[in-house]
KEMAR-754508 format. One record per residue (C-alpha): x, y, z. Coordinates in steps of 0.25 Angstrom, whole numbers, plus 5000, padded with zeros to 4 digits. Layout:
BEGIN
+------+------+------+
:   c1 :   c2 :   c3 :
+------+------+------+
:    X :    Y :    Z :
...
+------+------+------+
//
This chain:
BEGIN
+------+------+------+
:   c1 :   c2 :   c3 :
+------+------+------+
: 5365 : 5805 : 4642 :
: 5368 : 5819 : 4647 :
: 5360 : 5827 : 4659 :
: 5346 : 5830 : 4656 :
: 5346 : 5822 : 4642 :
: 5333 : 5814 : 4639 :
: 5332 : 5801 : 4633 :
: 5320 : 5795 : 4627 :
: 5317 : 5783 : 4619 :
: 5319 : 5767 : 4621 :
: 5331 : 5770 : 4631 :
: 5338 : 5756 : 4639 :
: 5337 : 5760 : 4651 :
: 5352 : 5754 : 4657 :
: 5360 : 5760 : 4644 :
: 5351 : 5771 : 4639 :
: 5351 : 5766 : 4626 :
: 5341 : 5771 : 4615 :
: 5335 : 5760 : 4609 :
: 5323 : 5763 : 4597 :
: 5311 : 5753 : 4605 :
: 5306 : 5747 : 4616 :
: 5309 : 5733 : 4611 :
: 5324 : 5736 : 4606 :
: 5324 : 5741 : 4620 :
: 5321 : 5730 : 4628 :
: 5330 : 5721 : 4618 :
: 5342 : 5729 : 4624 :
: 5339 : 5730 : 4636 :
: 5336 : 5714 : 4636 :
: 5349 : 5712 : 4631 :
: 5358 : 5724 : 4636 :
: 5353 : 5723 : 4650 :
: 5346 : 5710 : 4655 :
: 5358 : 5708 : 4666 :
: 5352 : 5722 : 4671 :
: 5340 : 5722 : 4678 :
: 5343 : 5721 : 4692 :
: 5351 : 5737 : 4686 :
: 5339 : 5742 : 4681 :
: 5331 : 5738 : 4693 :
: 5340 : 5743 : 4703 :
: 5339 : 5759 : 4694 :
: 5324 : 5758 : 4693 :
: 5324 : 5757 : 4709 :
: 5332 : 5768 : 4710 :
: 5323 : 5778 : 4705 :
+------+------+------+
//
């Protein structure tokens, strides 16, 4: 994603991939990034 590019849609948050619903989003997330909550939480703090 270059500089000043938007993105929009049902976007995983750790990979940025575009997914078409919220449901097949949380079904990648689930199982593409369980092992990574304590990454998530750390970002969110961050900002």
């Amino acid at each position: 994603m270059g500089t000043g590019e938007v993105k929009e849609g049902f976007l995983c948050p750790l990979c940025l991939k575009d997914l078409q619903s919220f449901y097949q989003l949380q079904g990648h997330y689930e199982e593409e990034h369980s092992g990574d909550d304590r990454h998530v939480r750390g970002q969110l703090k961050s900002i």
